[in-house]
VOGU-3710 file (C-alpha; in Angstrom, 3 decimals, decimal comma):
1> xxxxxxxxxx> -14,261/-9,812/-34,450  -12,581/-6,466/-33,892  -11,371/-5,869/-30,619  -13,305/-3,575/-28,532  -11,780/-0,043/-27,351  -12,009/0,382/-23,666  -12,030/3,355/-21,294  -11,448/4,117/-17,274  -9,725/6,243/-15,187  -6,084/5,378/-14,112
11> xxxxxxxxxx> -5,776/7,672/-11,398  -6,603/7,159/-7,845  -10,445/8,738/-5,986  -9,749/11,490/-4,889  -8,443/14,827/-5,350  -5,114/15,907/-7,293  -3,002/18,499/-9,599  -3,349/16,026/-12,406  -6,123/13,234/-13,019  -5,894/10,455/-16,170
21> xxxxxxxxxx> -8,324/8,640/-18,220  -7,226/5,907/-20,533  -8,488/4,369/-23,850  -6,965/1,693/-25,422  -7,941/0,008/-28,515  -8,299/0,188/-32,561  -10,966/3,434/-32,140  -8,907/5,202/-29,634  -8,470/8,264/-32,251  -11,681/8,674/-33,527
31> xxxxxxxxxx> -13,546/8,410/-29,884  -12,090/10,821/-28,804  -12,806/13,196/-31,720  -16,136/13,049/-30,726  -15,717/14,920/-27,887  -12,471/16,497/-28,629  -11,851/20,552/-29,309  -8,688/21,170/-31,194  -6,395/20,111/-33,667  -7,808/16,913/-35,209
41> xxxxxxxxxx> -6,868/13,804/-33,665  -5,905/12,354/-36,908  -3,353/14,407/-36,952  -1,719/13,217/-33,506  1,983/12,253/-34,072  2,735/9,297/-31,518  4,177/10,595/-28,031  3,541/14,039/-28,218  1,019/15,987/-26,103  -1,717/17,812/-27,679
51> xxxxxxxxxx> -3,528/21,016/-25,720  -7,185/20,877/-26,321  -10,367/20,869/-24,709  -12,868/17,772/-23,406  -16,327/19,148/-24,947  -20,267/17,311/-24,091  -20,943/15,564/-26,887  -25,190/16,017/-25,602  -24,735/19,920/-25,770  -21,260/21,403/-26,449
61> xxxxxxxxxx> -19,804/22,525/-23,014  -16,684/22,599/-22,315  -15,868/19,840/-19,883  -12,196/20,841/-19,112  -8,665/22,076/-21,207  -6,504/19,052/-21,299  -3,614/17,340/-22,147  -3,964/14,041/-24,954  -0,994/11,833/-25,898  -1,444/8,606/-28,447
71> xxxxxxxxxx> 0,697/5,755/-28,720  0,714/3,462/-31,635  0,463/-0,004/-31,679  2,120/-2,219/-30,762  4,369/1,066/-28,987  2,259/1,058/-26,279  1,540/-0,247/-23,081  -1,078/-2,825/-24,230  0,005/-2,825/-27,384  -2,843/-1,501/-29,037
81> xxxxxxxxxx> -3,889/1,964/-30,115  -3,467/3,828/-26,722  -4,461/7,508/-25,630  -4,177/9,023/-22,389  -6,076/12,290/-21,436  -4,455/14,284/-18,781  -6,792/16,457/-16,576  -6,977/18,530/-13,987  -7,271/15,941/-10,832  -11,186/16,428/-9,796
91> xxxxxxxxxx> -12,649/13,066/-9,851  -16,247/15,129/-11,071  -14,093/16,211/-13,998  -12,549/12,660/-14,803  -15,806/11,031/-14,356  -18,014/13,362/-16,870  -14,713/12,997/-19,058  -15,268/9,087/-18,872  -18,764/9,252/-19,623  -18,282/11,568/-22,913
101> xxxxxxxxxx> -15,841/8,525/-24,083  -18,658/5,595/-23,157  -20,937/7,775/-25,232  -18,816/8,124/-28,153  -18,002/4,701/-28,823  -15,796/3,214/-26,048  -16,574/0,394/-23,257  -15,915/0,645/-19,831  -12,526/-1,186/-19,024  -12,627/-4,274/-16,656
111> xxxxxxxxxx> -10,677/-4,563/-13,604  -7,189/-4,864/-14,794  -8,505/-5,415/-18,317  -4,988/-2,721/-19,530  -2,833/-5,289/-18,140  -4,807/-8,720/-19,409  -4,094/-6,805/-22,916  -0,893/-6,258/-22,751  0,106/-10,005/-21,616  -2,443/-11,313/-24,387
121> xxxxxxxxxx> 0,030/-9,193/-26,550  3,025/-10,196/-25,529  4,459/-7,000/-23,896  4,231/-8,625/-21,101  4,435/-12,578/-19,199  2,100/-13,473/-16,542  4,451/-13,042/-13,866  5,337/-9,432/-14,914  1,760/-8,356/-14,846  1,199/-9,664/-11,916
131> xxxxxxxxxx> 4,180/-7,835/-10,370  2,160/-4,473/-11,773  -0,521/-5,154/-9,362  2,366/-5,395/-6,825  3,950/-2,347/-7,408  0,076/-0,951/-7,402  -0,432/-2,424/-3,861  3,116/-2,161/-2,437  2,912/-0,145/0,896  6,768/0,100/1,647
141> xxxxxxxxxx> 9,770/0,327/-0,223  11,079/-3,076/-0,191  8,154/-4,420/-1,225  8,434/-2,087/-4,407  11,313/-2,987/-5,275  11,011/-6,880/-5,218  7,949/-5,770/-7,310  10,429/-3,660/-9,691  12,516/-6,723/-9,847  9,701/-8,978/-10,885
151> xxxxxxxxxx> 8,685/-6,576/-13,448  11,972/-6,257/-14,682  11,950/-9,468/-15,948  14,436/-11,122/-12,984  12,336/-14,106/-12,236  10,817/-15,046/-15,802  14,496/-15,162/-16,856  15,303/-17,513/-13,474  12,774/-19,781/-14,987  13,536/-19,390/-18,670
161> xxxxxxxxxx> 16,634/-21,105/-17,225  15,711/-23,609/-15,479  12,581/-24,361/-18,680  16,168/-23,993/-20,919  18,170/-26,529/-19,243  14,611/-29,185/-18,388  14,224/-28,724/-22,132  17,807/-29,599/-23,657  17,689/-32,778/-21,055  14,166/-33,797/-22,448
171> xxxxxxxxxx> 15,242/-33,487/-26,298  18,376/-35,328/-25,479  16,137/-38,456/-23,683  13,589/-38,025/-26,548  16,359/-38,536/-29,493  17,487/-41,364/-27,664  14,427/-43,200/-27,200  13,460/-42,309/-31,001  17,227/-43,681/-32,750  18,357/-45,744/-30,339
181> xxxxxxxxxx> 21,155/-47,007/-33,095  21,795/-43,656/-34,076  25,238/-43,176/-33,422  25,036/-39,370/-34,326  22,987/-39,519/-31,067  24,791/-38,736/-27,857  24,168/-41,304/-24,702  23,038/-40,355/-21,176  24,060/-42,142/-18,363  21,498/-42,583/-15,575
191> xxxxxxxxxx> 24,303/-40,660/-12,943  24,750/-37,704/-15,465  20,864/-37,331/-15,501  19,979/-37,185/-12,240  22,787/-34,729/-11,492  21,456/-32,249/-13,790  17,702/-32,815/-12,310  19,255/-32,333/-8,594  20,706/-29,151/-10,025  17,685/-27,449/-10,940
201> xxxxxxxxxx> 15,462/-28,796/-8,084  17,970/-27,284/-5,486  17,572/-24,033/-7,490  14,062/-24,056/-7,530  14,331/-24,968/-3,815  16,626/-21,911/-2,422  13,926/-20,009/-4,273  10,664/-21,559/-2,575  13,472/-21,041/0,934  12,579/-17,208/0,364
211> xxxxxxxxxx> 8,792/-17,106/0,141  8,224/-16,198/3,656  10,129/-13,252/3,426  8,678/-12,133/0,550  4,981/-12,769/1,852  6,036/-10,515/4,669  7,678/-7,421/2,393  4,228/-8,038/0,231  1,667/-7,858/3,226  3,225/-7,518/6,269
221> xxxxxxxxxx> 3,749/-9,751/9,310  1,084/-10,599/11,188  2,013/-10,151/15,474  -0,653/-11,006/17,339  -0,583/-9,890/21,116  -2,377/-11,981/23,502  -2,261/-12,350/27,285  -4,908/-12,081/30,120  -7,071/-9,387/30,907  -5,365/-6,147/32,427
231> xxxxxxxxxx> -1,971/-7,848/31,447  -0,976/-4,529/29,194  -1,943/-5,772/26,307  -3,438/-2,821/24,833  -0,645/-0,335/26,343  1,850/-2,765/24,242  -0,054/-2,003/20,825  -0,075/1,861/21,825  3,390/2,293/22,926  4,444/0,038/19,888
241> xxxxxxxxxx> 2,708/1,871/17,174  2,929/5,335/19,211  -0,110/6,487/19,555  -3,243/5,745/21,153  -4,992/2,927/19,353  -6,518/0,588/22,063  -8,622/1,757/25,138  -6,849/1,102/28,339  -8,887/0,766/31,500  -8,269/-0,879/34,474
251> xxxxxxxxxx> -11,667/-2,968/33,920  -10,913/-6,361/33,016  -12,278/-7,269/29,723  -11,714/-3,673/28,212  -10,628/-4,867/24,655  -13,778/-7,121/23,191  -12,694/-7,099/19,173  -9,375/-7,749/17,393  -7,298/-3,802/17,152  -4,813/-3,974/14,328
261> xxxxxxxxxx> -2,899/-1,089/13,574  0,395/-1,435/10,835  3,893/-0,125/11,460  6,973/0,120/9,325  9,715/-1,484/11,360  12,870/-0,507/9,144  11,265/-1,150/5,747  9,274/-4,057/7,549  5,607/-3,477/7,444  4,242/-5,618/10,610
271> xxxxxxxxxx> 0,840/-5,389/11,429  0,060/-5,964/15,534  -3,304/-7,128/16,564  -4,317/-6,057/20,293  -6,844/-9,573/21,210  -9,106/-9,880/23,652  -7,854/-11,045/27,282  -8,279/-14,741/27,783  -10,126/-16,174/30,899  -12,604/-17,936/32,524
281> xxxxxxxxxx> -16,043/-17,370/32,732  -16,586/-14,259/30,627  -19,293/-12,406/29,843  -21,168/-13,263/26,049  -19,875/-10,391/24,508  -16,015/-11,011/25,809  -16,563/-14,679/24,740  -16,917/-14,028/21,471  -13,852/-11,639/21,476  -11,950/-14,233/23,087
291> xxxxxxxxxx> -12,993/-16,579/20,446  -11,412/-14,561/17,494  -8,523/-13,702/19,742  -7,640/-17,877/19,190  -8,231/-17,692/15,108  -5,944/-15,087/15,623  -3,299/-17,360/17,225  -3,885/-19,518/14,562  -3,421/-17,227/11,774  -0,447/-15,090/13,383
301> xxxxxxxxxx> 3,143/-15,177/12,042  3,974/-14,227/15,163  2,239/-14,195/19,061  3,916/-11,526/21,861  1,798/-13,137/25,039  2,031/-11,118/27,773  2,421/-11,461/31,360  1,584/-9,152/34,237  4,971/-8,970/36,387  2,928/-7,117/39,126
311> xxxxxxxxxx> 0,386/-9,928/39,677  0,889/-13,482/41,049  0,678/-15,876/38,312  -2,525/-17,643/38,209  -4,923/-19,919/35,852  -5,093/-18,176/33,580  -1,836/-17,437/32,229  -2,068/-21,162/32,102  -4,613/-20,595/29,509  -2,204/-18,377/28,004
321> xxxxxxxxxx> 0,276/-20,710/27,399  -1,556/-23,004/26,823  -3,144/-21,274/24,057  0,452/-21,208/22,389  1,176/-25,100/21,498  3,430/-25,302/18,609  3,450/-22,000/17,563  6,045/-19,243/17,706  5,531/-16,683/20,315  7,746/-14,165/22,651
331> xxxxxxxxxx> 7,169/-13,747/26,140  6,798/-10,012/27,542  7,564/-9,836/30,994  5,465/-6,515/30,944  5,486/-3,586/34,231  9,127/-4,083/35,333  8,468/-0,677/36,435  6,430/-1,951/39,733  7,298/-4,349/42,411  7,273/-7,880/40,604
341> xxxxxxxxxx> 4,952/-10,933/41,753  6,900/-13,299/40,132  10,367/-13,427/38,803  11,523/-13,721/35,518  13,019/-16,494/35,346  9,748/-18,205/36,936  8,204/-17,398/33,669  10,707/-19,032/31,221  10,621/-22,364/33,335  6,595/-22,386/32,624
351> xxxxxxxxxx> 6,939/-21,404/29,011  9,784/-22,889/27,916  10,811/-20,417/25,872  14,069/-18,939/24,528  12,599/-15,897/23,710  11,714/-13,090/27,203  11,721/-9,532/26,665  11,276/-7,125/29,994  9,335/-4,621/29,711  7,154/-1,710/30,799
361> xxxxxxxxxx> 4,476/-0,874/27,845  3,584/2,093/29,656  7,143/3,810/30,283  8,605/2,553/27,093  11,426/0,404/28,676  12,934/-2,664/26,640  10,028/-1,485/23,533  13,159/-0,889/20,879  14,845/-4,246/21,625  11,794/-5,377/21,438
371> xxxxxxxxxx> 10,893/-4,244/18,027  14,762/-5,217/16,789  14,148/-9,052/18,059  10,764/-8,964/15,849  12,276/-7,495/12,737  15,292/-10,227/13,160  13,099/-13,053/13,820  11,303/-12,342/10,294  14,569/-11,293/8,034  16,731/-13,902/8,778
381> xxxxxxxxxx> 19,426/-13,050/6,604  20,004/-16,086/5,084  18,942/-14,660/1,379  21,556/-16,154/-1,624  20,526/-13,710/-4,102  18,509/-10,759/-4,380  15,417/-13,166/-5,923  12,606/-13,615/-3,997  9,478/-15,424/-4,255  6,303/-13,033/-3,145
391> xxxxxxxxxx> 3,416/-14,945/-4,566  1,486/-17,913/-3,137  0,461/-18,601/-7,125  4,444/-19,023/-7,987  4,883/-21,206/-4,737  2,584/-23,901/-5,496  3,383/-24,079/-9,205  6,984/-24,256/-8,393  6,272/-26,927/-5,391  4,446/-29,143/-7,768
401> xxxxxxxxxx> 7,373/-28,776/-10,628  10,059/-29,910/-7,347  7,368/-33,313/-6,929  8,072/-33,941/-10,478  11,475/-33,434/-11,018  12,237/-35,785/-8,001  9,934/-38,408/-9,523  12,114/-38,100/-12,624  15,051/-38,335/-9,744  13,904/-41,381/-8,390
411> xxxxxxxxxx> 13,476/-43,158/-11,769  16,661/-41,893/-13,320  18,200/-43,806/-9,648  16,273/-47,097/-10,467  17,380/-46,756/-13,965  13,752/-47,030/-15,329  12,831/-46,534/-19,210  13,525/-42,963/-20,058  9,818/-42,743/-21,428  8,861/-42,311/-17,767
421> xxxxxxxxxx> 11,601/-39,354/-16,892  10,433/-38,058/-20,011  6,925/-37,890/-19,116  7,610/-36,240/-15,709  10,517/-33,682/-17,202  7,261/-32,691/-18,963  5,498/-31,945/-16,490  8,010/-30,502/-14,614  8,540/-27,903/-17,347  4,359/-27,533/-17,921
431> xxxxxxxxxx> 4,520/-26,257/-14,391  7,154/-23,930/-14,182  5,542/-22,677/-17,747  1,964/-21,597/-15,740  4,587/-18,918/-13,686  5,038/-16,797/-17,056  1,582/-18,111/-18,714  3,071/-20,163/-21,345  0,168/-22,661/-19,995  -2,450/-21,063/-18,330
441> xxxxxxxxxx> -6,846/-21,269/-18,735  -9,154/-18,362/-18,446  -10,224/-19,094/-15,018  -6,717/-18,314/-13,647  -5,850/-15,502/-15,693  -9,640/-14,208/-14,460  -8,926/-14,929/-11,115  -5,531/-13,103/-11,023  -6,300/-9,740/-12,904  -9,718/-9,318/-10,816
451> xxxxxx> -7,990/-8,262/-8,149  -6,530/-5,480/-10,580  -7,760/-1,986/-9,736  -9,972/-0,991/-12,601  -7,350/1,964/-15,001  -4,470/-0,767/-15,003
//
């Protein structure tokens, strides 16, 4: 069956200069003519732009004077038949121009339905497109340009490598198990194969070393800030994100819901959550924000728990700390500016932590060394190359081809038949292969362009 044209907008809501519907598909040309004012679309050459008017195709008006460019198959993004309309940027104008191309012929496009087309055509791998949706999404420059990277082509060629070398190693044990009296047919010893195995899976490992860093770049570092009422909890988010984001109130139990609020800490995007003060006996309301202050603990990267220098330490920084087992968390000694309760060094004997930053949230003392120990504590600079792993998809596929590649270690070490290396090298190499979408089903590729905006 002929493949269906499709249609959507490719430009953000909202208002601009310039605004862009897309078609793509075998009828691109002869939609549009339907609702096109100007020199004949069959006479578009490929990559040139065409002035001409978007007209009603229900009673003639002029919709608005435009800009149309074609590209040819397979020169094209999806490789099909492609034709953008440029507009003036009023999403009233892009929508009736959308709604003219429906009419005439074309279907409304799915949520990154573009993108499925142009991996189903080979333009691009699965990795690549999903790095699109990265670039779509990314919210600060580093994240862009691991995204750039991605689409570039720098990790499908990483594991075109390591699929390269898995697949040389597999046709050599194949050979040998099919002419074993060959003597055209070059041996393996058990020591040479497992040496080549350990080669790729410490590749593949420094890799999966860089995922959290890439998570972070992709969406930001979660900080949660946690501490007992009145502790300056919510004069720590304000003074970190500069400007006033949290109530602050001397009453105890001020902050009753989770405040986030995301800040760019040298090309780090970390976002800070402001929690409810933790305690005993609160009121039903409080209680519930004190619940999803502890999910928050539990889904944090990182915890700042702070501690009121001015007041004498009591139960319920207890709680606090508490609170904290086995995760990773700073300690803010927090209103050095007033006469301390406690000292200092009181507080890293209870918390055992290696990790105590004085400060006063509301005069802005210790904040910047604050911020620097944050930023360090996610980057650690330990990075071998400039390739690194962003996606939680990639992780898992690449953790599962590490178990299999040490099974085929462990066999190649008790020198077992090389019809069981073979069988995991194959798997192995299946799984690196569902990265780039050499082996992939419909549910997956579904499940990773729905999250597409709809235009890409």
């Amino acid at each position: 069956m002929k493949n269906e044209t499709i249609a959507a907008i490719s430009t953000a809501s909202g208002s601009g200069a310039i605004g862009i519907v897309r078609l793509s598909g075998p009828d691109s040309l002869s939609i549009l003519k339907k609702t096109w004012f100007g020199i004949g679309p069959d006479q578009f050459e490929p990559r040139r732009f065409y002035l001409g008017e978007i007209r009603s195709i229900s009673n003639g008006e002029t919709i608005d004077q435009v800009l149309a460019v074609w590209m040819k198959d397979p020169s094209s993004y999806t490789g099909e038949d492609t034709l953008e309309i440029h507009a003036h940027g009023s999403w009233a104008i892009l929508e009736l121009i959308l709604e003219n191309l429906l009419a005439s012929g074309a279907r409304l496009a799915e949520p990154g339905e573009f993108t499925l087309r142009a991996f189903k055509n080979g333009k691009v791998d699965l990795a690549q497109a999903e790095a699109v949706a990265d670039l779509i999404s990314a919210t600060n420059r580093e994240a862009a340009r691991l995204a750039e990277r991605q689409l570039a082509g720098s990790l499908s060629l990483f594991i075109s490598k390591l699929k390269n070398n898995l697949t040389v190693l597999r046709a050599q044990m194949e050979a040998m198990i099919d002419f074993p009296e060959d003597e055209d047919v070059q041996g393996l010893r058990y020591n040479e194969i497992s040496d080549r195995i350990s080669s790729v899976e410490n590749e593949i490992v420094s890799l999966l070393k860089t995922y959290q860093e890439g998570r972070i770049y992709r969406d930001g570092a979660r900080v949660a800030i946690v501490g007992r009422p009145n502790a300056g909890k919510s004069s720590l988010l304000n003074s970190l994100v500069r400007q006033e984001r949290a109530i602050v109130h001397e009453t105890p139990g001020t902050t009753r819901d989770v405040v986030e609020e995301t800040i760019d800490l040298e090309g780090l995007p970390v976002r800070f959550l402001d929690t409810a003060g933790i305690r005993h006996d609160p009121e039903p309301i409080e209680a519930l924000g004190i619940r999803r202050t502890i999910d928050r603990i539990q889904a944090a990267d990182l915890i700042l728990a702070v501690f009121d220098s001015n007041r004498p330490w009591n139960d319920e920084d207890e709680e606090v700390l508490a609170s904290l087992k086995e995760r990773n968390f700073f300690c803010v000694y927090n209103k050095i500016d007033l006469p301390a309760a406690f000292p200092a060094t009181y507080l890293l004997d209870r918390s055992r932590s290696n990790h105590l930053f004085p400060v006063s949230a509301k005069g802005g003392i210790g904040l910047e060394e604050l911020k620097s120990s944050i930023r360090a504590h996610f980057l650690k600079g330990d990075r071998s190359s400039d390739l690194v792993l962003t996606s939680l998809r990639h992780k898992m596929a690449l953790e599962k081809g590490v178990e299999a590649l040490h099974a085929v270690y462990e066999s190649a070490q008790k020198r077992l038949s090389y019809e069981f290396l073979v069988s995991d090298l194959r798997i192995a190499t299946n799984h690196l292969s569902e990265i780039t979408g050499e082996i992939t089903s419909e549910a997956v590729l579904g499940e990773i362009f729905s999250k597409f905006c709809i235009g890409k």
